[in-house]
N, C-alpha and C positions, 0 to 999 in steps of 0.2 A: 422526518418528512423526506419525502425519494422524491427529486424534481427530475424528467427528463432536459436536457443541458446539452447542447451539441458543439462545445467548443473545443471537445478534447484530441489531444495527439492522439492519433491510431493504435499507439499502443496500450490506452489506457482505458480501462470500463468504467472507470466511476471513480470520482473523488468527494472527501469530506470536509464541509467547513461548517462548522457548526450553528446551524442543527439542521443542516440539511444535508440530505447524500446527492451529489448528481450524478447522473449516470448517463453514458453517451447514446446507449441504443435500450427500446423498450423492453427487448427480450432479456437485457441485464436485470430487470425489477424481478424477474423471476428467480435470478439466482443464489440463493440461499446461502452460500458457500461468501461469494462475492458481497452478498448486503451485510452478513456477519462482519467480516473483514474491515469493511466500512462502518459498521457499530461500535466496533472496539478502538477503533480512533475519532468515533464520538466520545468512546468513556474518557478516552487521553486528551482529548482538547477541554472537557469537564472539570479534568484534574489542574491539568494546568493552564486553565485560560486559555481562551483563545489569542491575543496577542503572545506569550510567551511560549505556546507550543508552537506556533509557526519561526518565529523567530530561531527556537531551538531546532525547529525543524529542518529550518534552511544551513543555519550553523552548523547542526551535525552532517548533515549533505554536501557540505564547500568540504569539509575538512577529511569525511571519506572520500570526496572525489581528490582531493590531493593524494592521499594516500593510496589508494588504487588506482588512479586515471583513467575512468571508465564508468560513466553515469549509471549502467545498467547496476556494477555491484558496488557503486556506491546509493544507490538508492536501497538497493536489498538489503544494507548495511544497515541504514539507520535504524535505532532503538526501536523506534515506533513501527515502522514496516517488519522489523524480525518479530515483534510481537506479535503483531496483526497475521504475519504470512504463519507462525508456527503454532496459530490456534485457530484460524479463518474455518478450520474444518467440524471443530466440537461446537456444535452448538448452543452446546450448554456453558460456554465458556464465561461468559458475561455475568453467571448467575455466580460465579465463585471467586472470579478475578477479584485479587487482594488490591487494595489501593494502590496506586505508584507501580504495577506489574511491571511495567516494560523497563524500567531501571536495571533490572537486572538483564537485561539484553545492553548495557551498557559494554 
């Protein structure tokens, strides 16, 4: 389900907490690219629970932002956004995605 949600920092179109997507402005429900993106970290909170995928979520974000010093790529780091960011474009990604995918973005 796609809620429009106007809380977000500027930088940001849309986030998942399952089983909803929200998304900052209406014109983002049209983007295809971007709701993808946001499907496939439905599948990842699926997998691993929603308390444990945030949890690791946060964890793997503390621990690139130590090692880079720099929120922008320590967020592009984590497992689940390389996931998300290096399939956001195939649509058909969802229909073939193996269980646990984003592991190996480890």
């Amino acid at each position: 389900m796609i809620v429009r949600f106007k809380f977000f920092h500027s930088k940001y179109a849309a986030m998942t907490i399952w089983p909803f997507i929200f998304i900052k402005d209406k014109i983002h429900k049209q983007n295809e690219i971007l709701i993808n993106h946001e499907k496939i970290h439905l599948r990842q909170q699926i997998e691993l629970l929603w308390g444990p995928f945030f949890i690791w979520y946060i964890f793997e974000f503390l621990i690139k932002l130590i090692i880079y010093n720099n929120r922008d790529t320590a967020y592009r780091a984590i497992s689940f956004e390389r996931e998300a960011y290096q399939n956001e474009s195939n649509l058909e990604y969802l229909k073939k995605r193996k269980f646990w995918a984003f592991w190996k973005n480890m």
